[in-house]
C-alpha positions in Angstrom: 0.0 0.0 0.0 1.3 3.5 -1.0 2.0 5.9 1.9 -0.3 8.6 1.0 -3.3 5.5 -0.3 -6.9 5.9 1.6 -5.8 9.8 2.4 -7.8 12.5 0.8 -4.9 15.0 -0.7 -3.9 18.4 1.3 -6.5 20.8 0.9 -4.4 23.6 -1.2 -5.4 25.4 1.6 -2.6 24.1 3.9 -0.4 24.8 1.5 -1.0 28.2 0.9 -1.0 29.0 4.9 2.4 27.2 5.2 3.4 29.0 2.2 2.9 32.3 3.9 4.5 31.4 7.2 7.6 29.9 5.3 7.8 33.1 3.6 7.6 35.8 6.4 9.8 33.3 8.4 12.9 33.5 5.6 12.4 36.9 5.0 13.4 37.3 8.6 16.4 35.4 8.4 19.6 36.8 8.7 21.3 33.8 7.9 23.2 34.8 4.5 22.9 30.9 3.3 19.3 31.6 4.2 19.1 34.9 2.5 20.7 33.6 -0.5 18.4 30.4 -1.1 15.5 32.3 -0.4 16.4 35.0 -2.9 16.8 32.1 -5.2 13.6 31.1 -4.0 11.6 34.4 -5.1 13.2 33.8 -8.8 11.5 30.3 -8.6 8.1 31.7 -7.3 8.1 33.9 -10.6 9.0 30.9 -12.5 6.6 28.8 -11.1 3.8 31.2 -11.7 4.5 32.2 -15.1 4.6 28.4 -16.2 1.8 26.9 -14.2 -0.6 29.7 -13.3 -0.2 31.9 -10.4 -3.6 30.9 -8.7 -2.7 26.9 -9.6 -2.6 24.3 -7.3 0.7 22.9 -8.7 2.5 26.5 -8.2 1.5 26.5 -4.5 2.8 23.0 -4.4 5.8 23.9 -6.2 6.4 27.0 -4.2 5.9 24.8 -0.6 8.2 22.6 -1.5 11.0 24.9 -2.7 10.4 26.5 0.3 10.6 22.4 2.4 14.0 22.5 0.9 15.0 25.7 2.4 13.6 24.7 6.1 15.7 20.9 5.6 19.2 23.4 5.0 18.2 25.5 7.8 17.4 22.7 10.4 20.7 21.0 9.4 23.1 23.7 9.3 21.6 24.8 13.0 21.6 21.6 14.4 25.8 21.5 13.6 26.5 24.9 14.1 24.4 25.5 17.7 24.5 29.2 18.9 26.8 29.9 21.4 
């Protein structure tokens, strides 16, 4: 049985309300890895738009997980370098 089998899919919804949290959250960051990924990140939202519709379900997708990618670096890199 598939992982995700006898689930209904994510509401979009979820999506878009992580999408903005993700957002503010980078835009925050300090972090110049941070700051340089999620620069790269608003090139890719443009990208993402312009290709599959700005108000699509598979932009928002596409945009949260660009944005999964950029909370994986994050979480690694502060897990090895602790504050301090």
């Amino acid at each position: 049985m598939n992982q995700g089998q006898g689930r209904p899919p994510i509401d979009v919804r979820e999506f878009e309300d992580y999408v903005r949290r993700a957002e503010a959250r980078f835009a925050a960051d300090a972090h110049p890895e941070t700051a340089q990924l999620f620069a790269l990140y608003r090139e890719l939202r443009l990208r993402f738009e312009r290709d599959l519709g700005a108000d699509s379900r598979d932009a928002i997708v596409s945009r949260a997980a660009a944005l999964m990618l950029i909370q994986c670096r994050a979480e690694s890199r502060d897990a090895h370098d602790p504050p301090g």
